[in-house]
N, C-alpha and C positions, 0 to 999 in steps of 0.2 A: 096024603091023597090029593088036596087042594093045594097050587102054590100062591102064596100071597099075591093078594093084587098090583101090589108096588114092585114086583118082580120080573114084569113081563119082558121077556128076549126084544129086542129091536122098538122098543116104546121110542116115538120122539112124540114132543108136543106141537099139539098144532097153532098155539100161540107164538114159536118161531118158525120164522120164513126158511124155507127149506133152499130156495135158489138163490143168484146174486140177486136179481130181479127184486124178487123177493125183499132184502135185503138193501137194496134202494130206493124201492117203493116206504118202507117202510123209514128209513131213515132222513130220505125228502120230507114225509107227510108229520112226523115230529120234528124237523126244522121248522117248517113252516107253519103248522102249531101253534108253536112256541110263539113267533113273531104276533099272533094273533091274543095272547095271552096277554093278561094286565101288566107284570113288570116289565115287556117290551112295548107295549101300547102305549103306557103311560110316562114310560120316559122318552122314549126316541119318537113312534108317531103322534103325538100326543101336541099337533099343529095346527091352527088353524088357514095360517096363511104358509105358503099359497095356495089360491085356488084355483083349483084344476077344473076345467069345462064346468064352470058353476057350481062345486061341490066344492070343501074344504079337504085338505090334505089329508087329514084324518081317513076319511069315508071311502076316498078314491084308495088310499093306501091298505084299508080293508079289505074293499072292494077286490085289489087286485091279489092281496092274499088266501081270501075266500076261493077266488076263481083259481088257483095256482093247487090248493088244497083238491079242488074238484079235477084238475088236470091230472093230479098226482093218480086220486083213484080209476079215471077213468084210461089212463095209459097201464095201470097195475090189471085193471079188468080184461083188456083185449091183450094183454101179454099173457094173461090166464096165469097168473100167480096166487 
C-alpha cells in the first residue's frame, strides 16, 4: 500500500551541489578551510616574521584566509547556488 521511504523516484540530496557553480563554490570553500586549519597553520603559516603593516605573518595570512572564505560565500550567494 505504502512504498518505503528510502525508495523515492528522482531523490537527490540536498547536501550535494547540484550545478558546476555549485561544485566550485563548494570545493574553493574546503581548500581554503583547510589552509585555516591546525596542520597547515601550524606548519607552513606558523611565522612571525615578517611583519606585514604591523601585524605578524601569521594573523595577516589569516586574516586573508578568512576574508577569501567570506568571498567564496558571498560569490556562491549572488550566483544563487
Amino acid at each position: 500500500m505504502f512504498a518505503p521511504m528510502n525508495t523515492r523516484p528522482g531523490y537527490r540530496s540536498h547536501l550535494r551541489p547540484r550545478t558546476r557553480e555549485g561544485w566550485i563554490a563548494l570545493v574553493a570553500f574546503l581548500l581554503l578551510f583547510a589552509l585555516a586549519m591546525p596542520p597547515v597553520t601550524h606548519t607552513v603559516l606558523d611565522r612571525v616574521e615578517p611583519w606585514i603593516l604591523g601585524m605578524p605573518f601569521l594573523y595577516v595570512a589569516l586574516l586573508t584566509v578568512y576574508v577569501a572564505l567570506i568571498g567564496v560565500l558571498i560569490w556562491a550567494y549572488r550566483r544563487n547556488v
